[in-house]
N, C-alpha and C positions, 0 to 999 in steps of 0.2 A: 437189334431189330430182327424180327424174324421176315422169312421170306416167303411169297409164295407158294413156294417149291414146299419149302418146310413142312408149313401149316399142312396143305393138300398130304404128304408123306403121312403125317402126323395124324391127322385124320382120318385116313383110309383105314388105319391100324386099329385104333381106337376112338374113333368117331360112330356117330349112330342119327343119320336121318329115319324121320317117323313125319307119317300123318297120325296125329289122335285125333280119336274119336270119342264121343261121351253125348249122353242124354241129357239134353237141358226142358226143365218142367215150365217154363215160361219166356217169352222173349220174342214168339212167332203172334203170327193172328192166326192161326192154323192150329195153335193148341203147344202141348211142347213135340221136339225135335231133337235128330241126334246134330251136334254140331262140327266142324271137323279143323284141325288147324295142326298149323307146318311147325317144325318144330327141329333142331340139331342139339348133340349135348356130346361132347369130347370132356372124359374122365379121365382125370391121371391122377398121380402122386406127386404131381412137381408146379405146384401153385405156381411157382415162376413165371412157367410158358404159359400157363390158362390167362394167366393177369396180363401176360404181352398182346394175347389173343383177343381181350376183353378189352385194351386200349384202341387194337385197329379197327375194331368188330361192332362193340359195345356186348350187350347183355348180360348175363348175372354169373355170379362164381359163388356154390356154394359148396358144403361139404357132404359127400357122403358118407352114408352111415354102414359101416359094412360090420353084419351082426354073426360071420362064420368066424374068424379067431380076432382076440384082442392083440395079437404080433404082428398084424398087418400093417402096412403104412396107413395114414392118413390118407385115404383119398379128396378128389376134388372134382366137382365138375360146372364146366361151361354151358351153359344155354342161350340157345338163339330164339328167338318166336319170328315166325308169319315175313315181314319183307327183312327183318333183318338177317335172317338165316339164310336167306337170298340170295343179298349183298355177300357172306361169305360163299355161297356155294357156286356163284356165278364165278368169279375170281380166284377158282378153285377148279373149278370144271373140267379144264382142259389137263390137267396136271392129276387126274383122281385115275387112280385102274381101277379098283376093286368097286367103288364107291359111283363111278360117273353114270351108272342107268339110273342108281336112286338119286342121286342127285341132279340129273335130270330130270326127271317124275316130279322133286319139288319145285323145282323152279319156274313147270309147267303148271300145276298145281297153283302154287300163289298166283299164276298170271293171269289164268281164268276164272278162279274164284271168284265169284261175283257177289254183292251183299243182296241177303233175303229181304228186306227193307222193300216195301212197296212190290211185290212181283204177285202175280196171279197165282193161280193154285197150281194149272198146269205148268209153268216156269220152274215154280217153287221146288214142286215134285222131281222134275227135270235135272236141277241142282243139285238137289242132293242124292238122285241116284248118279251123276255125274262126281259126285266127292264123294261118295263110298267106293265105286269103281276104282278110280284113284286109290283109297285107303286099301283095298283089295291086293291092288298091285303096288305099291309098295310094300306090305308084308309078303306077296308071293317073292319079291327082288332080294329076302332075307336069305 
């Protein structure tokens, strides 16, 4: 059973929180919009620990594709989305060095995200320069 401590170690090293960001052509009354969402993904070579990490956690394990040499190991990567990436990074917070302003920024980020769903135009505009600001500063924290 992994720990903690582990994970947070493990993460710091080869972990990667993001906000993405992407243009959606439909889904507003406003017309389309960029949309933005939280997002963690820890890549290794040892399916092991991702699968240990994926039982506490939940979310997906897939492979990646790595196209510089065919001698490479196998890689592998973990994904979280939106509260569940949360869930790990709350749990994880206090134990992060490298990692703990961005993973604060998400944790802040999912909490006020709010759904576009019925909001005025002023609101709406509001929100999404409020989620890009956010997206801004988490790539400046790279």
């Amino acid at each position: 059973m992994l720990t903690k401590e582990y994970i947070a170690g493990f993460f710091d090293g080869e972990g990667c929180i993001r906000i993405n960001k992407w243009f959606r052509k439909r889904g507003s009354k406003f017309g389309g919009c960029y949309d933005y969402t939280l997002g963690t993904k820890l890549t290794n070579s040892n399916r092991m620990v991702l699968d240990e990490c994926k039982t506490l956690y939940g979310g997906f394990i897939g492979e990646v594709e790595d196209k510089r040499k065919s001698t490479y190991k196998k890689k592998y990567a973990w994904e979280l989305k939106s509260n569940d990436a949360v869930k790990l990074l709350r749990d994880i917070l206090p134990l992060l060095l490298v990692k703990r302003q961005e993973a604060a920024l998400a944790i802040y980020f999912q909490a006020y995200k709010k759904s576009l769903k019925g909001m005025d135009y002023t609101s709406y505009v509001e929100q999404l320069r409020w989620r890009d600001d956010c997206f801004v500063e988490m790539r400046n924290l790279k």
